[in-house]
C-alpha positions as CSV (number, residue, x, y, z in Angstrom):
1,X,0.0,0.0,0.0
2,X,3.2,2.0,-0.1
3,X,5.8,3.7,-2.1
4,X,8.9,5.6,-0.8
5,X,11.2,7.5,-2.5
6,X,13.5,5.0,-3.6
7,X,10.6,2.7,-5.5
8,X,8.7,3.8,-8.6
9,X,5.1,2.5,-9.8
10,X,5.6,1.0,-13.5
11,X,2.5,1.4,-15.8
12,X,-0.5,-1.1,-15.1
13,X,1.2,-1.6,-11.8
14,X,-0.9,-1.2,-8.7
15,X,-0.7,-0.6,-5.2
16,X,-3.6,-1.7,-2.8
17,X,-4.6,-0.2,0.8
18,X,-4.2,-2.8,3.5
19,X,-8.0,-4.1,3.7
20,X,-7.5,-4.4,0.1
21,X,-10.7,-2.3,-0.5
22,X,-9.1,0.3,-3.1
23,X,-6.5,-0.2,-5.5
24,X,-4.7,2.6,-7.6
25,X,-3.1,1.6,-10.8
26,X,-0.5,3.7,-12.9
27,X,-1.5,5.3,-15.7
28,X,0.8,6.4,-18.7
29,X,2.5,9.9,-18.1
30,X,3.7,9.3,-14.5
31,X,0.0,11.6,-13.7
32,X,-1.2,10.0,-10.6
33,X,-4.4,12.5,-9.5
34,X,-5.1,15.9,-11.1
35,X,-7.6,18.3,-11.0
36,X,-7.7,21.2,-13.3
37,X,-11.0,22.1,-14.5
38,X,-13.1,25.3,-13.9
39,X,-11.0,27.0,-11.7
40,X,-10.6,23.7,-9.2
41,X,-8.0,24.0,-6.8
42,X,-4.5,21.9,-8.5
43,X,-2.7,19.1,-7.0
44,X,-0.7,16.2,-8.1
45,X,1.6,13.9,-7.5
46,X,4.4,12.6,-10.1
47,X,6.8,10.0,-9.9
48,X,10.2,10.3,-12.4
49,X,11.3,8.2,-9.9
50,X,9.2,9.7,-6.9
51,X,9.2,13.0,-6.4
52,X,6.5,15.9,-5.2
53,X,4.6,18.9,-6.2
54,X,2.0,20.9,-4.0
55,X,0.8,24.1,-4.0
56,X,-0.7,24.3,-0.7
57,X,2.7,23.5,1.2
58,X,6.0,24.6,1.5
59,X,6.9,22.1,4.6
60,X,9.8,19.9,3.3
61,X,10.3,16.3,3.0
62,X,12.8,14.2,4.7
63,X,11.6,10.9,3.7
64,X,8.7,11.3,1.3
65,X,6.2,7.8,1.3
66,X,2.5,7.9,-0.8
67,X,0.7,5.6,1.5
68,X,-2.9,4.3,-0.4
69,X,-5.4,4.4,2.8
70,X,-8.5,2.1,3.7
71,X,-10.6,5.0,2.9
72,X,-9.1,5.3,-0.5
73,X,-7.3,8.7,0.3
74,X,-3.8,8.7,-1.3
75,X,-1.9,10.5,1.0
76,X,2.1,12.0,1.2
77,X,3.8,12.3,4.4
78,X,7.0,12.0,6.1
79,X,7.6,7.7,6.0
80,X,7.8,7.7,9.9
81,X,4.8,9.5,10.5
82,X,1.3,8.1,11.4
83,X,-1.6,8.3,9.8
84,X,-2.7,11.9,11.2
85,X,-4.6,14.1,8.6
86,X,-2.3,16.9,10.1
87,X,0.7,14.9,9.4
88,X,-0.3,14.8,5.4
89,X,1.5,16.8,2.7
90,X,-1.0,16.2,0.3
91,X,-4.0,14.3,0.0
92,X,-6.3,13.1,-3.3
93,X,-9.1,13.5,-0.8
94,X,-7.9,17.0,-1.2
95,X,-8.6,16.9,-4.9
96,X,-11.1,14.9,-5.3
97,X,-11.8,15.1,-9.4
98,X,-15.2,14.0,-10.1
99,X,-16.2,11.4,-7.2
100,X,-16.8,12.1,-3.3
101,X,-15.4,8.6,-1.0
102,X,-16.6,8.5,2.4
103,X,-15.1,11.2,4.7
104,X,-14.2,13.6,1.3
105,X,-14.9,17.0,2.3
106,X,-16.5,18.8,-0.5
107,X,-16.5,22.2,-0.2
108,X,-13.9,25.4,1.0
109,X,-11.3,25.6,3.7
110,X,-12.0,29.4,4.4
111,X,-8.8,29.8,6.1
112,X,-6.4,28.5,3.6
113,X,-8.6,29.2,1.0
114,X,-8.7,25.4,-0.4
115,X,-11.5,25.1,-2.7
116,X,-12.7,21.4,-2.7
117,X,-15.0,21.2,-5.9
118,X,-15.6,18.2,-8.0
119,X,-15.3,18.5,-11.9
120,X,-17.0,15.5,-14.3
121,X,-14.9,13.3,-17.0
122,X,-15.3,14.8,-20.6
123,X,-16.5,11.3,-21.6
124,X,-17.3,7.6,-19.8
125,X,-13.9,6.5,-20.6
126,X,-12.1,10.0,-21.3
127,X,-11.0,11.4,-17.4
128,X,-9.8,14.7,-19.0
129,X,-11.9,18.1,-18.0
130,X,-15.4,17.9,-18.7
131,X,-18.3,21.2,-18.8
132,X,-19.6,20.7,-15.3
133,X,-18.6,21.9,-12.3
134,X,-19.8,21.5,-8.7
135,X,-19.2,23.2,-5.6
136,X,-20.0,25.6,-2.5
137,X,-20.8,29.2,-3.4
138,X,-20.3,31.4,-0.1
139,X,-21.2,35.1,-1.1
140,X,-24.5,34.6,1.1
141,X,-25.6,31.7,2.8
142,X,-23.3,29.0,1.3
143,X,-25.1,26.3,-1.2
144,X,-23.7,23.7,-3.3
145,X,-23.8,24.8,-6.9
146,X,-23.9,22.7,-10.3
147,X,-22.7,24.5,-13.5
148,X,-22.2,23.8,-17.1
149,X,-19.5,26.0,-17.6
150,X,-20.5,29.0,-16.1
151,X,-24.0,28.4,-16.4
152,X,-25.9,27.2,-13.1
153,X,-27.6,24.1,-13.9
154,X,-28.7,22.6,-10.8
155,X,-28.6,23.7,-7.0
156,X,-29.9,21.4,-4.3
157,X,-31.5,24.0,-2.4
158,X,-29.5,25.3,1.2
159,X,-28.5,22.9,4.2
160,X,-31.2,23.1,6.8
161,X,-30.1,20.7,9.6
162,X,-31.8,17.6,8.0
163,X,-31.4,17.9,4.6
164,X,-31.0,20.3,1.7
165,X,-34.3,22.0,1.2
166,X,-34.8,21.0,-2.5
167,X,-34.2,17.3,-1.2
168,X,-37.3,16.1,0.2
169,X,-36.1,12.5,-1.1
170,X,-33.3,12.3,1.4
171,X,-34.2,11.3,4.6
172,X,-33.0,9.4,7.3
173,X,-32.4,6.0,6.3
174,X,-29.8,3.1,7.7
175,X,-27.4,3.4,4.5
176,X,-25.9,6.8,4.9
177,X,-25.8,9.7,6.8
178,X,-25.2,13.3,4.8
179,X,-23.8,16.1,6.9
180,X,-22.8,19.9,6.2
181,X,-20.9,21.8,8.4
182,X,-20.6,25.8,8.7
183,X,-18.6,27.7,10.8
184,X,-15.9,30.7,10.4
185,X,-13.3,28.0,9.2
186,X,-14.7,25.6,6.9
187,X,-18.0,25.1,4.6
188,X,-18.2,21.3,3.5
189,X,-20.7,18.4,2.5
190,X,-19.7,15.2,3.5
191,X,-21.4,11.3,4.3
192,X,-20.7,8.2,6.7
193,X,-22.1,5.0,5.6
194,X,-23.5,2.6,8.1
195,X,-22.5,-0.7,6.3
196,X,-18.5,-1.2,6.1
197,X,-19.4,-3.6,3.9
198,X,-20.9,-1.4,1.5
199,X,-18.3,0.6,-1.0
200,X,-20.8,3.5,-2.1
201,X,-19.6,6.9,-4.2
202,X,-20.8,10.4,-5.1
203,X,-20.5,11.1,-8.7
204,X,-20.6,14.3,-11.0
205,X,-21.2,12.5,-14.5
206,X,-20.1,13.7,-17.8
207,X,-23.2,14.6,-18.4
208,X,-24.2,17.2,-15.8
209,X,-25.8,14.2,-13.0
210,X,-25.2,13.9,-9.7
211,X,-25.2,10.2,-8.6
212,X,-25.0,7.8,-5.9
213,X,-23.9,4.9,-7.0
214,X,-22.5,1.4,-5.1
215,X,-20.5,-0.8,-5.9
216,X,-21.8,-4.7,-7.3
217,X,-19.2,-7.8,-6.6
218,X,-21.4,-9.7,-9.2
219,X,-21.0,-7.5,-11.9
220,X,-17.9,-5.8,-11.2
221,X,-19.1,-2.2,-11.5
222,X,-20.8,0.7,-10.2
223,X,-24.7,0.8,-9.9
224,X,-26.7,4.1,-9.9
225,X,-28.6,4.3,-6.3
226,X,-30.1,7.1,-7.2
227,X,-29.8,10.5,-9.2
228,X,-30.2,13.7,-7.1
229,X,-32.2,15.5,-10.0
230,X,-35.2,13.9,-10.1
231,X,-37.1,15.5,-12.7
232,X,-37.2,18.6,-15.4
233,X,-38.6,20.7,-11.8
234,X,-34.7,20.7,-10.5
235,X,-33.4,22.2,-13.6
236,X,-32.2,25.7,-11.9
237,X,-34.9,28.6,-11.9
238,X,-37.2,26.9,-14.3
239,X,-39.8,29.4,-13.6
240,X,-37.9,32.1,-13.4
241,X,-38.3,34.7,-10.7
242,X,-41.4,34.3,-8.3
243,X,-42.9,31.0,-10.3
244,X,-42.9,27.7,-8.6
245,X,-42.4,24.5,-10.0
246,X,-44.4,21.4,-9.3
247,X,-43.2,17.7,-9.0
248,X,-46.6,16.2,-9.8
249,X,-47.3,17.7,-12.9
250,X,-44.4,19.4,-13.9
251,X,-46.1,22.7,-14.6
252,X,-44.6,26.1,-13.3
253,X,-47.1,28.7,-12.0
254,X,-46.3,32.0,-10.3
255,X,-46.7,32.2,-6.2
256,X,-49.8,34.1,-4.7
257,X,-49.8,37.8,-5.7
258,X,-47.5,37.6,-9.1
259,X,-48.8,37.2,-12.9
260,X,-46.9,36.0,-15.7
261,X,-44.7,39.0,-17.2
262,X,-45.1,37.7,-20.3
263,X,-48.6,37.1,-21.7
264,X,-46.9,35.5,-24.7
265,X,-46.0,32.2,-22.5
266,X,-45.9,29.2,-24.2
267,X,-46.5,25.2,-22.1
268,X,-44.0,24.3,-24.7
269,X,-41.5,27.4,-24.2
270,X,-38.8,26.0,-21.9
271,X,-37.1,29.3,-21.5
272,X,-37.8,30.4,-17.8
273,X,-40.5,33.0,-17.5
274,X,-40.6,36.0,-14.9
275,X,-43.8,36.5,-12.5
276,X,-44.2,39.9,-11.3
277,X,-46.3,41.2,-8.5
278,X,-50.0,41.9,-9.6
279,X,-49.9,45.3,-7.0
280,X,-46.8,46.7,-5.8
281,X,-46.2,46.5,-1.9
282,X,-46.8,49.2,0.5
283,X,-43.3,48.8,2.7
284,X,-45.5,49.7,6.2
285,X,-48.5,47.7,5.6
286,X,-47.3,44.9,4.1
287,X,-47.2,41.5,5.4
288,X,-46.3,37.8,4.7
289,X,-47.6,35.0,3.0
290,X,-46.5,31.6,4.2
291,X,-45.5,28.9,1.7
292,X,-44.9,25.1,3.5
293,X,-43.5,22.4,1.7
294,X,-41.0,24.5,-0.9
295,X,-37.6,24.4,-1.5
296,X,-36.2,27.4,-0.4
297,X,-35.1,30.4,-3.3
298,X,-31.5,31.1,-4.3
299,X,-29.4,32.2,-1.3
300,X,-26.2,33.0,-2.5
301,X,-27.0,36.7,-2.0
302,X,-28.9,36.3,1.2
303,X,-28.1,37.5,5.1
304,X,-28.0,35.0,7.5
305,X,-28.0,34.7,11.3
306,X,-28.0,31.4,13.4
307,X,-28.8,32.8,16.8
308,X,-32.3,34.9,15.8
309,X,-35.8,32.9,16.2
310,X,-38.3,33.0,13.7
311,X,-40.4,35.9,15.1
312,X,-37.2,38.3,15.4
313,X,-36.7,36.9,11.5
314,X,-40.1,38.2,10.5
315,X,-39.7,41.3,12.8
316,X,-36.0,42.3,10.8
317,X,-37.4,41.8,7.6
318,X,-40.6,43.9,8.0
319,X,-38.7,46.2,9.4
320,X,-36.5,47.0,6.3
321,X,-38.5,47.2,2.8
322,X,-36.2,46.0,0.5
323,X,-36.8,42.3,2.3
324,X,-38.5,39.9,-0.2
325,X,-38.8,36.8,2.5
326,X,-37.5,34.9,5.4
327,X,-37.5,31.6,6.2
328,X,-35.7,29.5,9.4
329,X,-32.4,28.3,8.6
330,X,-32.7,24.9,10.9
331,X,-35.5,23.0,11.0
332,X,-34.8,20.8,13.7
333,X,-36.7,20.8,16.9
334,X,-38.9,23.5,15.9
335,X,-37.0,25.6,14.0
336,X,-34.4,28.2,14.7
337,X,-31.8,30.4,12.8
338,X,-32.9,33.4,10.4
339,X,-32.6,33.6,6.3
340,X,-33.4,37.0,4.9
341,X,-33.6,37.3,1.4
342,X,-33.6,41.1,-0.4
343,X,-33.7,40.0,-4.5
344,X,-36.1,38.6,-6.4
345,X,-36.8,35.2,-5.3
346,X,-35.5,32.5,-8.1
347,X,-35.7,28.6,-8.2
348,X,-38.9,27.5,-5.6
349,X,-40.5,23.9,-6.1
350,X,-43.8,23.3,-4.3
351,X,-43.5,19.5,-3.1
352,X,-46.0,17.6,-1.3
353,X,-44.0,16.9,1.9
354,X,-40.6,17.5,3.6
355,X,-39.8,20.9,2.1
356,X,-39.8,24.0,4.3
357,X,-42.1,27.0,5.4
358,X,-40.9,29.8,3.3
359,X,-42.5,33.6,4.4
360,X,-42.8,35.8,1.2
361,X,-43.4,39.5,1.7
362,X,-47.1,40.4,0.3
363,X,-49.3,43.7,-0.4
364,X,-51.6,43.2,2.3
365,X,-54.3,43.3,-0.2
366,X,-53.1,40.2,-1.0
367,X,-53.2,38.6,2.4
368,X,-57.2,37.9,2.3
369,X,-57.4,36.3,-0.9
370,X,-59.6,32.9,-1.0
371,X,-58.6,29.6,-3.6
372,X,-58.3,30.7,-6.6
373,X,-57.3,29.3,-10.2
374,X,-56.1,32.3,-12.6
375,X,-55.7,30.8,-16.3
376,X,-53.5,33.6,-18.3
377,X,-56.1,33.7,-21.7
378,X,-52.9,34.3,-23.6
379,X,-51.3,31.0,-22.2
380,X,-51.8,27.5,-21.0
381,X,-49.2,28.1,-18.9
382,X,-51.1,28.8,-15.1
383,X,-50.7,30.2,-12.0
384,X,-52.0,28.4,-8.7
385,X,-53.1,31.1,-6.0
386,X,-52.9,29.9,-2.7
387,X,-54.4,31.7,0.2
């Protein structure tokens, strides 16, 4: 499971971790892990015989060994030296292309500034750079976010204690646990799996998916468990600003209060479509609407505070004008934390359980309104009103 710096690893070689549960084979070019799409951080190792390259170190090496771990990390480190994360030079785990192993942090080191971001293969069988992209955006309340290029794709929605809030399908269950963590250090996504003997992976595909997948002794390869975009609803900001999507019938409509901007709106148009607000708010008067069971709006330009309940939440953001919504930002035992948002509010689905309670700020004209059903006469497209 080890090389040191007087042995070499010939092509089609191997070395295997001690449980014998990864193996990592040579591949023409000496190019043992890289990562260099869209702006991912860069690390690798090369061997001419065995030598080192890091950015993220200066710390020199007195007897260099790549050890290939039980978790499947291939790490560098003085040869003496245990198996302490702090005693690592470098670490694939710290690079971790387009799959996440069990214990990979994806997601930012905000005090070194490591950016742990996953980027697909080009093709099945071609490992080069591919279009897509996925990582944590921080500029407001950090989320995960899935480009093609430097177009946003897909966004699971933010962390809320339980689960991300556009993944009602991921619940407690006894295969894995998913956990995020945020703090003035670190922003990261990670899992535990409850079976050992389970080998299960995260994957960013080729094309754009986001997969669990586990591994089959019978068949030798990798299974899809399931694919985090479930349907054409997860498709970022489908319905453009204040539209909602629906799972069931796959239809977007605009939330209480708005209309289509557009009375041109084709079912068949795929472009997203603006809703705007039917009467413009008051600032003093207005109030909110609550919306249960949605994946909450972008938040990469949102404020955040962990400490505030709900009702100082709704008290802040009626306070100032330019406040669109708030929401909590953990759901657990009752709720607590506060999410402000002060733009237009862009990629909602409406599920039919285990989304979250979202408050959107509303004319009070607005506030009394009974069931309704408004068809726009131009379009089939439709907008549910919800009192």
């Amino acid at each position: 499971d080890t090389l040191n710096a007087t042995q070499s690893l010939k092509d089609g070689e191997t070395i295997v971790s001690a449980n014998g549960r990864f193996n990592h084979q040579q591949v023409p070019g000496n190019l043992v892990q890289t990562n260099t799409s869209q702006n991912c951080s860069n690390g690798f190792i090369t061997e001419a015989p065995f030598g080192v390259q890091s950015s993220n170190t200066s710390r020199p090496l007195r007897n260099p060994s790549a050890t290939l771990l039980d978790s499947g990390n291939l790490v560098v480190k003085d040869e003496n030296e245990s198996n302490d994360p702090e005693n690592f030079l470098w670490q694939s785990f710290d690079y971790p292309c387009d799959t996440l192993l069990e214990g990979t942090k994806l997601g930012r080191n905000l005090v070194t500034g490591l950016d742990r971001c996953l980027s697909s293969w080009k093709t099945p069988d071609d490992p080069s750079p591919g279009n897509f992209t996925y990582r944590f955006d921080i500029g407001g309340f950090p989320e995960l976010v899935l480009r093609d290029s430097s177009v946003i794709r897909f966004r699971p929605g933010p962390w809320n204690g339980i689960r991300f809030s556009g993944t009602p399908e991921l619940k407690p269950n006894k295969f894995f646990t998913v956990s995020v963590v945020i703090n003035e250090k670190e922003v990261y996504d990670t899992y535990v799996l409850h079976d050992s003997s389970v080998l299960s992976r995260m994957v960013l595909t080729h094309d754009g998916l986001w997969e669990r997948q586990t591994w089959t002794d019978g068949t030798q390869s990798w299974r899809v468990f399931v694919t985090v975009q479930m349907d054409p609803c997860d498709s970022y900001a489908q319905c453009g600003a204040y539209g909602s999507s629906n799972g069931t019938d796959l239809k977007c409509g605009c939330l209480k209060g708005f209309v289509p901007k557009s009375q041109n709106v084709r079912d068949t148009d795929n472009r997203s479509h603006d809703c705007v607000r039917r009467t413009p708010l008051k600032c003093k008067s207005d109030g909110f609407l609550k919306y249960s069971n949605v994946k909450l709006p972008d938040s990469r330009q949102s404020w955040f505070n962990y400490s505030m309940n709900l009702d100082e939440c709704k008290n802040l953001c009626a306070r100032n004008c330019s406040c669109t919504a708030y929401s909590n930002l953990d759901i657990r035992n009752g709720g607590s934390g506060c999410m402000l948002w002060f733009v237009d509010l862009i990629d909602i689905q409406q599920f039919s359980a285990n989304g979250q309670d979202l408050y959107v700020r509303m004319v009070a004209s607005e506030l009394g309104m009974k069931f309704s059903f408004l068809l726009n006469p131009m379009s089939l497209r439709s907008c549910l009103m919800i009192a």
